[in-house]
C-alpha positions in Angstrom: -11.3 -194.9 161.0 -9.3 -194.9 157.6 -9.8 -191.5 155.8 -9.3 -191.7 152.0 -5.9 -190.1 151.0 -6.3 -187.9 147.6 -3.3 -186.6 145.3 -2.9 -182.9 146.1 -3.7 -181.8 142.7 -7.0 -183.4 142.8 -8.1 -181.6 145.8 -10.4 -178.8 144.9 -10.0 -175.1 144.1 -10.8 -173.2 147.1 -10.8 -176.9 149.3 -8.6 -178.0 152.5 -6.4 -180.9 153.2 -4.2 -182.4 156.1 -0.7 -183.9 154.3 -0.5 -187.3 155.3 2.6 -189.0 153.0 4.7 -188.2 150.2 5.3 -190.3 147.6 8.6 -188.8 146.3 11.8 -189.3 146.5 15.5 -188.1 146.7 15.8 -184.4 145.8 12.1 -183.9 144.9 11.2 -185.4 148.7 13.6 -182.6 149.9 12.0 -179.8 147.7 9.0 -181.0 149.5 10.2 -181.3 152.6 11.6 -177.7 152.7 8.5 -176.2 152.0 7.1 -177.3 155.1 4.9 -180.3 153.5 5.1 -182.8 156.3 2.7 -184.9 158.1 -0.4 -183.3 159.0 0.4 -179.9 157.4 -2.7 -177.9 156.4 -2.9 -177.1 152.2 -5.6 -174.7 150.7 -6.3 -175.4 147.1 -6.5 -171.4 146.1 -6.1 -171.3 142.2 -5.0 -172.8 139.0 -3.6 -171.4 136.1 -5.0 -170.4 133.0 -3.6 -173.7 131.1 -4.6 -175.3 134.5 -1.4 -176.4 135.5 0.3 -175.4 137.9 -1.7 -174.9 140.8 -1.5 -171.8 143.9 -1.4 -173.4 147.1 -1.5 -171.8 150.4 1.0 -173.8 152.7 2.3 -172.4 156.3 1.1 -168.8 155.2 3.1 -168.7 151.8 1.5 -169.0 148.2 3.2 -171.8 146.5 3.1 -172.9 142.5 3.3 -176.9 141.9 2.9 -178.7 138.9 0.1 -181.4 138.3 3.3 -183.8 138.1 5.0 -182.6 141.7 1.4 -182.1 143.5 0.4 -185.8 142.2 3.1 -187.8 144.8 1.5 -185.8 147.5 -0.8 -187.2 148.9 -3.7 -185.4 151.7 -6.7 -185.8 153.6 -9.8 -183.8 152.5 -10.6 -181.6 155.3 -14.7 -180.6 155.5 -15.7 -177.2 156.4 -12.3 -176.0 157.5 
């Protein structure tokens, strides 16, 4: 069964998704990397800023900022009723 990937930043306020591949490279992949965002990792969607960019996300149990530019080359799997 092939579940539709989604660009983190397109996954809804208050919505959950499973990482499945990161598009980055070289030091950003690292960043990424080191805050725990590898395969199958659980994100929460928690809350934007007022400009709407960056966005809160819940990742291992730490609230984490990323831009619309950083959260775009990550890319999850909508999770339903999670």
């Amino acid at each position: 069964m092939d579940k539709k990937l989604i660009p983190l930043h397109l996954l809804p306020i208050g919505g959950f998704g499973k990482v499945r591949q990161l598009i980055s490279e070289g030091n950003a992949r690292r960043r990424m990397l080191d805050l725990g965002l590898i395969t199958d990792t659980k994100v929460e969607s928690l809350r934007k800023s007022p400009s709407g960019d960056p966005i809160a996300y819940e990742i291992r149990g730490t609230v984490i900022a990323l831009r619309s530019e950083e959260a775009s080359k990550i890319l999850v799997e909508a999770m339903i009723n999670e």
